[in-house]
N, C-alpha and C positions, 0 to 999 in steps of 0.2 A: 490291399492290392488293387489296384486302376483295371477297369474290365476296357477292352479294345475290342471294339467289331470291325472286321474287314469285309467291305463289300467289292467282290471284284465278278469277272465274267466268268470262264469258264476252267475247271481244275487242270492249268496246262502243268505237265511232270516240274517245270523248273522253280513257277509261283508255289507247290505245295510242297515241293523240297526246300522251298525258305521257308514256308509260314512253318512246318514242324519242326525245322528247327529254332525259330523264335518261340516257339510255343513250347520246346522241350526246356528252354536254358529257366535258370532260376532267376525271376526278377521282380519288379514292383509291378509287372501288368502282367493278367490272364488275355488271351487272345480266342477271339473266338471268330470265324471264318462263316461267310453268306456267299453262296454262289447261286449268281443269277440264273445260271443254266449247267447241263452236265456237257461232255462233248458228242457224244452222241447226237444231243439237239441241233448241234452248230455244225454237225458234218468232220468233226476233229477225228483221227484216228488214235489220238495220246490214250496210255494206256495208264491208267492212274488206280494201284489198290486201293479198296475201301480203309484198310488200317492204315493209311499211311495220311488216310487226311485229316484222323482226332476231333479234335471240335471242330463243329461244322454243321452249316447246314444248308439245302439247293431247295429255292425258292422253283415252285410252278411257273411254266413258261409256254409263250408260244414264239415262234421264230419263223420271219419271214426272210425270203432270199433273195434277196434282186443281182440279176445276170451283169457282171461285166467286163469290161475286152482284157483287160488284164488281171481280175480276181474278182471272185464274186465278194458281197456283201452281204450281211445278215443282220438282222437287226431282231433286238430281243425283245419282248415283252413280258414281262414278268408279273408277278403278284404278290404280296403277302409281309414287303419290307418291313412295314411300318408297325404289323405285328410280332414282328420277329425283334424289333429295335426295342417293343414296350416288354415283350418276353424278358428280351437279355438287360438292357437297363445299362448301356454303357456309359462310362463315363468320356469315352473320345471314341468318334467313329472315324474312320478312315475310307475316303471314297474313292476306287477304282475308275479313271476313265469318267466319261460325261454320257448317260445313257437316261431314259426316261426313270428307271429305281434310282439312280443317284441323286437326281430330283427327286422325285419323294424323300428320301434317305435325309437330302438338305432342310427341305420341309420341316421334317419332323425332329432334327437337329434343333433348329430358329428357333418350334414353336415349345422345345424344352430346357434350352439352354445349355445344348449340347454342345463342344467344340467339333468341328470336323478338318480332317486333314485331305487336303487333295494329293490324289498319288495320278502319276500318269508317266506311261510309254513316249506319247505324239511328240514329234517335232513338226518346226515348220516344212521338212520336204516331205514327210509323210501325210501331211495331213492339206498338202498346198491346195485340193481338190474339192476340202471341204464348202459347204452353203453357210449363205448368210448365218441363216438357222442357226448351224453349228456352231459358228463362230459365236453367236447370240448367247449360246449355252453357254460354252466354255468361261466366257465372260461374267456369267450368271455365278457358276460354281465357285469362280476363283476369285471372284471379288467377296464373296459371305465366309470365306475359307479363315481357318485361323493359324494354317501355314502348309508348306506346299512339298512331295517327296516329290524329288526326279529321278529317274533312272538311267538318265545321260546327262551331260553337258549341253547340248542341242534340247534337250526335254528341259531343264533349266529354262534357256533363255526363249524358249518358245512360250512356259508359265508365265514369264515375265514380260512378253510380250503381251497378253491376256490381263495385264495388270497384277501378278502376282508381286508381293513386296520383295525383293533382293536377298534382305534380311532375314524374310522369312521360309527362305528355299532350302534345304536338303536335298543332298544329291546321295541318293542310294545305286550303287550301280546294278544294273540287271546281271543275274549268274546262272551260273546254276548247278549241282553239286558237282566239282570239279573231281573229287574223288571217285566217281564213279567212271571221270573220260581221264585220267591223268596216266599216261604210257611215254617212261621216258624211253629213247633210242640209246639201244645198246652201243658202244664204243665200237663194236666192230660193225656197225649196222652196214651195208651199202646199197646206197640207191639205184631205184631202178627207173627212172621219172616217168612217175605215176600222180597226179594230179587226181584230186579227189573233191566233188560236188555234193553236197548235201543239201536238199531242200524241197517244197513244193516242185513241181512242174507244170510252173502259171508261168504267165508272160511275167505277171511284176518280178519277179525273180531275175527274170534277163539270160535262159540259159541260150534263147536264139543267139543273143548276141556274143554269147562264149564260144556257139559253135561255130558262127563266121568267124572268131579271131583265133579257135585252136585251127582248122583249116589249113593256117597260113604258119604254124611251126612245125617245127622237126617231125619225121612220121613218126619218129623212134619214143618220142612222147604220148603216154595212155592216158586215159581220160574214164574213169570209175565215179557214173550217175547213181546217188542215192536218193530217191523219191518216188510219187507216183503224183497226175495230176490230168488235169482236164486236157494241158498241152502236149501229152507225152505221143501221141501218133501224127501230131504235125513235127513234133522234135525228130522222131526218130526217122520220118520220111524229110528233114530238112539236112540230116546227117548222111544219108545218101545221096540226094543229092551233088553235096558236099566233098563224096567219094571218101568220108571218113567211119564210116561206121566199123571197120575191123580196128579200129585202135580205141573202141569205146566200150564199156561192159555196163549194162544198164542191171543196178542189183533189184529194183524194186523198194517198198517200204520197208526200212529195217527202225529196229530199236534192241536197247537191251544191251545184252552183249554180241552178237549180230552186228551192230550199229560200233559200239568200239573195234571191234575186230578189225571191223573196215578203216577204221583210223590207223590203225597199226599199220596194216598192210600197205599202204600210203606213205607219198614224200612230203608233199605239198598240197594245200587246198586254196580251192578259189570258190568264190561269193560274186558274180555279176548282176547283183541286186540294180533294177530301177526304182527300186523304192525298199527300205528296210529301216522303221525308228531305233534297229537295237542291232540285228545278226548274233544270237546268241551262238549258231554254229562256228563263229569264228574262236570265240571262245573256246569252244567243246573242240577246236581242231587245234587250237595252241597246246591246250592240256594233252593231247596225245604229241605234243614235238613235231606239230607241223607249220613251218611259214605259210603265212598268206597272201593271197593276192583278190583285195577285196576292194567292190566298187567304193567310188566317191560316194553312192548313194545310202549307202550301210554307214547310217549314223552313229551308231557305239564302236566303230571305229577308231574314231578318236580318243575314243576314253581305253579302250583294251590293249590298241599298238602304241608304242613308244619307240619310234624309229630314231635310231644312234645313240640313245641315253647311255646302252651299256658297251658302244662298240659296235654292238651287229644290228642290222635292219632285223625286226619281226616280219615284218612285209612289205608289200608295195602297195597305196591305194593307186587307182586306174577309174578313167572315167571310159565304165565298156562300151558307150556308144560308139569309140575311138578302137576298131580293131584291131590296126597296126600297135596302137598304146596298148592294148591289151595280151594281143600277141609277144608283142616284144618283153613283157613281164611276166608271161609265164616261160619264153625261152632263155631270160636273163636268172629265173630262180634254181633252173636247173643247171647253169653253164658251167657253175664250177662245186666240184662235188664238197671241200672246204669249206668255203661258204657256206653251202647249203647245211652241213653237217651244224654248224656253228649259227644259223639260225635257227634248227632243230633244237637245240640246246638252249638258246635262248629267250623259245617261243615257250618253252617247258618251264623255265626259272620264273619268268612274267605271268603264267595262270597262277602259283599262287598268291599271287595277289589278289585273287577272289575268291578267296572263301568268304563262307557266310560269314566267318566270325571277323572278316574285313568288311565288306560291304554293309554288314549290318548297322556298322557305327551310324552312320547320316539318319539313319530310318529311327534309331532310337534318337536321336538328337533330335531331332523335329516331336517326340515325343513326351519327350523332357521340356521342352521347348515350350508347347500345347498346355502341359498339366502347372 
């Protein structure tokens, strides 16, 4: 049996509901898990049991935060990789992202004759901001690499833009257990349009620009905020002024079953991301039977909707800078209740297509591929 060490950042609910299931299934590789940080460190609120992460193990860290206008940033410093790499003895490491450990991690790959796999999130619109530096790294990692996972289509061609070989890309799509959001709409359901937001509430997220363009539809249209963030009392004093705040219910942080419920009770969801390399919520809102209406910015967009394949739109992308574009697509989802039912239905039939036991194929193929 092949030993696999994954080095990634930190235990977010939907990366350790894959890694246990690749580490539950019976195969030629053990999988063993390094996390650079817990979330705690990094200010995350995800709530992750300890039995649920198995093999495993969180490297020493310290973390620094630097302020900015649309999201902060943190950057990790860790300790301990290289002993933990000669502990476990792998035969292929798989590196998370480009971060000062994944360097060492590369390091001590080279100086063993270890293969390593690059896995990574970024696209070009997420990451347009990055420095020289970074871009230096990137380049550093992906060129010593012995092949590459992506988690989008856009993460593809951003590796290959870094000089990743074509041939040697894997596209794993990012998920996350569908079974846990999966609520199909009863036949008799009927709507009440009610639009539903899940997410941080930071500027990159874009929910200012949702509230200029709900504003300008139907009063008779509600608007159900799931998050909590640094923006939430400019948002809520931008809402009154707006003269909208009685058509808006702000739930706070939810998860769990909390966090489905809220899907349920829901028509439709929107994502007015300024920047997003994945929007796993768009996912988690098709699994409960909801169309979306998600920014051009929200890069796993294209890999999640498939608009006319089966007949019905999944959703509408929108660039919400455009509030009238924006407006007019969330009062077009709701105009006809048919429709809309028959994009519920269709949003529901299109999640399972991501189960683990879908996505996983690319991730073992690069694996097979390596060994």
């Amino acid at each position: 049996m092949k030993k696999v060490v994954i080095i990634t950042n930190a235990p977010a609910p939907y990366r350790v509901a894959f890694f246990k299931y690749i580490q539950e299934q019976e195969s030629e590789y053990s999988f063993h898990i390094i996390y650079i940080s817990d979330n705690r460190e990094i200010g995350r609120q995800w709530n992750v049991e300890e039995h649920e992460l198995l093999s495993h193990t969180f490297l020493d860290c310290k973390v620094i935060t630097i302020r900015r206008k649309y999201d902060d940033r943190r950057i990790v410093f860790s300790t301990g990789i290289q002993k933990q790499l000669r502990k476990q003895q792998p035969d292929i490491v798989i590196c998370m992202e480009y971060n000062v450990t994944v360097l060492q991690a590369v390091h001590w790959c080279r100086a063993h004759r270890v293969p390593f796999l690059s896995w990574s999130d970024g696209t070009a619109n997420s990451e347009r901001s990055i420095n020289r530096l970074q871009r230096y790294f990137r380049k550093y990692v992906i060129r010593r690499a012995a092949g590459y996972i992506s988690s989008s289509t856009a993460t593809m061609e951003h590796q290959i833009s870094f000089g990743a070989k074509r041939e040697l890309c894997h596209k794993s799509l990012l998920t996350v257990d569908i079974e846990k959001y999966l609520r199909k709409k009863p036949k008799d359901y009927i709507p009440h349009k009610t639009l539903l937001y899940v997410g941080s509430l930071i500027g990159r997220k874009g929910l200012d620009l949702l509230l200029s363009a709900f504003a300008l539809t139907d009063a008779k249209i509600r608007l159900v905020i799931v998050g909590e963030g640094s923006e939430e009392q400019e948002l809520r004093g931008q809402a009154e002024e707006l003269g909208i705040s009685e058509r808006i219910t702000w739930k706070g942080f939810l998860e769990g079953d909390a966090l489905t419920a809220c899907y349920e009770d829901c028509d439709a969801f929107v994502l007015p991301t300024r920047e997003d390399c994945y929007g796993l919520v768009i996912l988690e809102a098709m699994c409960a039977s909801l169309p979306v209406i998600v920014s051009k910015y929200a890069d796993g967009a294209f890999d999640i909707m498939e608009d006319g394949k089966h007949g019905f739109l999944y959703g509408r992308i929108v660039d919400p800078y455009q509030k009238t574009e924006l407006a007019a697509a969330i009062e077009e989802i709701f105009a006809d209740k048919e429709r809309l039912t028959a994009m519920q239905q269709a949003c529901y039939a299109r999640a399972q297509q991501f189960r683990f036991s879908e996505v996983s194929k690319g991730f073992y193929e690069a694996l097979r591929a390596t060994i």
